[in-house]
C-alpha positions as CSV (number, residue, x, y, z in Angstrom):
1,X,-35.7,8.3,17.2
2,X,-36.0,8.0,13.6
3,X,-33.6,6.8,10.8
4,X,-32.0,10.2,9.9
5,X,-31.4,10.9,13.8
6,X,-29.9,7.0,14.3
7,X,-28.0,8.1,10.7
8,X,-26.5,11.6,12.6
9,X,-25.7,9.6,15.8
10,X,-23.8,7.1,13.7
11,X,-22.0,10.0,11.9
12,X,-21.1,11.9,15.4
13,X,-19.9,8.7,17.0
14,X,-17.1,7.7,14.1
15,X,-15.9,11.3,14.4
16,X,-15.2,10.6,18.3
17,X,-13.7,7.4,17.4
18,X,-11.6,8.3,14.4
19,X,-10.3,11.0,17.0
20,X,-9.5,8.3,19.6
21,X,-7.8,6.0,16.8
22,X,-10.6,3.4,16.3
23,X,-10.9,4.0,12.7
24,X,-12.4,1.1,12.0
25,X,-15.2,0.8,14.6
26,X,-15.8,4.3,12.7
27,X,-15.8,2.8,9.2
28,X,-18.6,0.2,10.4
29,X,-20.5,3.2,11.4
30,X,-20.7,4.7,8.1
31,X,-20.7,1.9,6.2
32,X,-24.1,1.3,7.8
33,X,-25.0,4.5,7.1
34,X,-24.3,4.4,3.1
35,X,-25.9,0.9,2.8
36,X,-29.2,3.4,4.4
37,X,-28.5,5.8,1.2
38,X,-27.5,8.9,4.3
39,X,-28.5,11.8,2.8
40,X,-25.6,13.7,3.1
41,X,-21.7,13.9,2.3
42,X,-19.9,13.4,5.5
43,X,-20.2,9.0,5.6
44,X,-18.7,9.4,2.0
45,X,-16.2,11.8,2.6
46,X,-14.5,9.8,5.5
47,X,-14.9,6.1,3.8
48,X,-13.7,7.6,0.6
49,X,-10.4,9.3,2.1
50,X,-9.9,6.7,5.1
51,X,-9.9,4.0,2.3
52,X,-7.7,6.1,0.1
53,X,-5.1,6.2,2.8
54,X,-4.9,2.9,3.1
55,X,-4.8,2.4,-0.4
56,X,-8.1,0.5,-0.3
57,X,-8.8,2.0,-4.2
58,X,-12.1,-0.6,-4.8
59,X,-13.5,0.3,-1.3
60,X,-12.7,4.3,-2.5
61,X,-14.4,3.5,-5.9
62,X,-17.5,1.6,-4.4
63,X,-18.6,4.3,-2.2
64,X,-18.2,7.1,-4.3
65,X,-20.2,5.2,-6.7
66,X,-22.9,5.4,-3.5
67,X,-22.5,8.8,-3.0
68,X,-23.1,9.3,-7.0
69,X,-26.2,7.3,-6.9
70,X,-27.4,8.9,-3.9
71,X,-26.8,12.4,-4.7
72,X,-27.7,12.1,-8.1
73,X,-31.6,11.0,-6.8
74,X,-31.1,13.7,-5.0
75,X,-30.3,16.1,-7.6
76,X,-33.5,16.6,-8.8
77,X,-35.3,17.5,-5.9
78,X,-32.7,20.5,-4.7
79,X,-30.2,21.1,-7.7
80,X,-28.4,24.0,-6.1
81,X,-27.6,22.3,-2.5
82,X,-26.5,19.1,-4.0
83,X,-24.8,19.9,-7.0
84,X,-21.5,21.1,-6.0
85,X,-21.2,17.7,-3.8
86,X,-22.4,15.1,-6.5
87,X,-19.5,17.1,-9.0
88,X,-17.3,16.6,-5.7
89,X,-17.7,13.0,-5.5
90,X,-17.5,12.7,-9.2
91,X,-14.1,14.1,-9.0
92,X,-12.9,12.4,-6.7
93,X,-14.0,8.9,-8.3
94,X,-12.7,9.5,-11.3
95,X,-8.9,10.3,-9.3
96,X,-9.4,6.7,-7.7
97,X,-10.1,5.1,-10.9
98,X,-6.8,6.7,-12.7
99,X,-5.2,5.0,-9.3
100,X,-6.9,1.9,-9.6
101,X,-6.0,1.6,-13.6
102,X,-2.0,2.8,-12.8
């Protein structure tokens, strides 16, 4: 099994567990996954809203500055597939720093 497949297993198993309330055996999951640069949103979508909820605002900021990095290497290589989700996580960093600066 190679990285990206260990990456998708992580991904698959914090869904199951965020559905059976362990949230944060999930969030070790995809932390481990964004400290790989994952190459796509769903690890940064969950950290980003799970620590949002629990009004974790520098956890919300540090991984969307991930996903930024990593999407925006990615960028160049396929423009129209990651475009709309670097703009995404753009968007949503700048709401969490407005909440981090209120």
């Amino acid at each position: 099994m190679d990285l990206f497949d260990r990456q998708v297993e992580r991904n698959l198993k914090g869904i199951e567990l965020e559905k059976s309330g362990e949230v944060d055996k999930a969030i070790k999951l995809y932390e481990l996954n964004i400290a790989e640069d994952f190459i796509g949103p769903h690890p940064y979508n969950r950290l980003a809203i799970i620590y949002s909820k629990r009004k974790q605002v520098n956890d919300e900021i540090r991984v969307l500055d991930k996903a930024i990095k990593v999407f925006s290497a990615l960028n160049s290589n396929s423009q129209e597939e990651v475009n709309p989700k670097l703009q995404k996580f753009k968007k949503r960093w700048e709401k969490a720093n407005n909440k981090n600066s209120t």
